[in-house]
Phi, psi and omega in degrees: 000133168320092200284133176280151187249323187281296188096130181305221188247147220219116159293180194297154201209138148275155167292069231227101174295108200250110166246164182291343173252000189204186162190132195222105237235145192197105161276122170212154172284153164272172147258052204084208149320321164266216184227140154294130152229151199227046162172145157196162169192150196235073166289110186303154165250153176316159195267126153078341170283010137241147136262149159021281169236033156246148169281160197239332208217091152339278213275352169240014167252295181328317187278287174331304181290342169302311185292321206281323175296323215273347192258347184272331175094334177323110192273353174256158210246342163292098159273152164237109178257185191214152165262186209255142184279004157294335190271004197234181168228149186214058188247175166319041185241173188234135214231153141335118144305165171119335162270136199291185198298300137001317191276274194312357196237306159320284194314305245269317212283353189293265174026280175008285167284040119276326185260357178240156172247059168202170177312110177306350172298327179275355161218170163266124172232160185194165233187133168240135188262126197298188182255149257214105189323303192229163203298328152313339213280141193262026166202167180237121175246108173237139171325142166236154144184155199222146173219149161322118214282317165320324175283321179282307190290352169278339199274315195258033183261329155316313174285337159288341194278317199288007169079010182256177216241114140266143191255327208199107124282135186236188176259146162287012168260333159287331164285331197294322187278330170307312165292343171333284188324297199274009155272349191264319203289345153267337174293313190281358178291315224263130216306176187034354171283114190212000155218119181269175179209096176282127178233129166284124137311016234263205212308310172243352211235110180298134134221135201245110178256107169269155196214113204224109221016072149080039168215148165275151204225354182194139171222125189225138175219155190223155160282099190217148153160189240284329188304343166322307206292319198244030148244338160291347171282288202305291184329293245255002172250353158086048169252166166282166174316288183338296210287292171344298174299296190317320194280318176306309169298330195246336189043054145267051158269180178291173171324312212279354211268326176303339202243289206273348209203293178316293180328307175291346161290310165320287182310323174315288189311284204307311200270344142307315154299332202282341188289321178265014140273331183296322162279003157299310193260027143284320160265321181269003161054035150258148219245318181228194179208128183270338165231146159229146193240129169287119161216163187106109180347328182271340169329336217253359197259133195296148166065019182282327183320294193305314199299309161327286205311293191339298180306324216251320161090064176201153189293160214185118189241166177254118203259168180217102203301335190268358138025328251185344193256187148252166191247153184254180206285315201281013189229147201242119201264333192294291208294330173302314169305324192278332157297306212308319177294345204254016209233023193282332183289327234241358182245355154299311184298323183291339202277341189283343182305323207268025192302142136277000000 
């Protein structure tokens, strides 16, 4: 049997985004038609209790995520977390029709070994069967994606140790394309825009979603994020990493930082999104995007918009997945607004309570 990565159909769950710098947790509701959010929290994570996605140190992301529930107020205990879309293979194929669920899930995992180069014992895996060109078609195209069993058992040894249930691992480009719609959705309103380029900046990891009348159509990640910013504090004041975070966190940096350290940093980020459209339109041999939307702790950084637009030449909004929603009694609007670009993996995730 397939060990799943995805998860079936799932009552409501938190979101809970586990970064080398944070853990960042989004409870939402329905509303009518829409969705409520009703918790969020935001938790630093400890120095060294990550490399980059992988977890290093159990017992200090377990605490962390603990701290980051007990401060949200949340009383559910079903989560969805995600691994890094560095951690995962991810391909394409094409199967018969014609088998039944069971039959089709047996034959994949046969498949398999040809597209992963490890033990199907050594990883988890799960498939989506795409829609099917024509209603007749005598094949199937389907997702394969697999991660090393280590990146899902760690992830969900955290969430047990931190007393909470895991429901779901998902990849984070996929909660990211998930969350698309309610970060979009006036953008995707506005006349001649029918293809976006959502790019997440987050902790360690660049990621680029493309989006073409509301489906996604390319996805990439490059090693880049916000941890730039804050080895670049340290090179450029002669601190340790600790003092650098430790200056961030507290935003006791020096004066000179907005004028001597930031701009070049800004420019980093710009010349980083410019770069992974551009290898978008190399491979899918489309010449543009008509808007790109900023997400990711560094979205929250001044003039970062401007800076993108400049480099990248294409107009660049900053996104805020909750736009759309009502707010619950329990969110702190000052403190939401200032969190809100750094929160998409983790409110892509919440969003799986509402999966059919």
């Amino acid at each position: 049997m397939l060990a799943q990565l995805w998860g079936g159909k799932q009552k409501k769950v938190l979101g809970l985004d586990i970064g080398a710098s944070a853990v960042r947790l989004v409870e939402m509701s329905r509303n009518g038609a829409g969705y409520r959010l009703d918790r969020f929290a935001v938790e630093k994570m400890p120095l060294n209790a990550m490399s980059e996605n992988e977890i290093k140190d159990v017992n200090a992301v377990a605490a962390a995520v603990r701290r980051a529930y007990l401060r949200s107020g949340s009383k559910l205990q079903d989560s969805a977390v995600a691994v890094s879309s560095s951690q995962i293979i991810s391909k394409n194929i094409t199967m018969p029709a014609g088998f039944s669920e069971s039959e089709l899930e047996e034959q994949i995992k046969v498949e398999a070994g040809q597209y992963i180069p490890y033990s199907t014992d050594e990883v988890n895996m799960d498939f989506i069967v795409e829609e099917s060109a024509t209603e007749d078609s005598d094949t199937l195209q389907i997702q394969l994606v697999a991660s090393r069993s280590e990146n899902v058992d760690a992830r969900i040894a955290v969430l047990e140790q931190a007393g909470l249930r895991p429901k779901i691992v998902d990849v984070e480009m996929f909660a990211l394309e998930n969350a698309f719609p309610l970060a979009c959705s006036r953008i995707g309103h506005a006349a001649q825009v029918n293809t976006v380029a959502l790019i997440n900046v987050g902790d360690v990891t660049t990621t680029l979603v493309v989006v073409r009348d509301g489906k996604g159509i390319y996805n990439r990640d490059q090693m880049f994020g916000d941890v730039q910013l804050t080895e670049a504090i340290q090179n450029h004041y002669g601190l340790t990493f600790e003092q650098a975070d430790e200056a961030r966190q507290t935003n006791k940096l020096p004066e000179d930082f907005e004028q001597e350290v930031l701009p070049g940093f800004c420019r980093a980020v710009a010349q980083q999104c410019s770069r992974l459209l551009q290898l978008f339109f190399s491979a899918s041999g489309v010449s543009h995007v008509d808007h790109v939307v900023l997400s990711g702790e560094c979205a929250k950084l001044p003039g970062i918009a401007d800076r993108v637009a400049e480099v990248c030449g294409i107009t660049v909004s900053i996104a805020n997945p909750f736009t759309t929603l009502s707010m619950g009694s329990g969110v702190a609007a000052a403190d939401f607004e200032k969190e809100a670009p750094a929160l998409m993996v983790a409110c892509g995730l919440a969003l799986r309570s509402f999966d059919q």
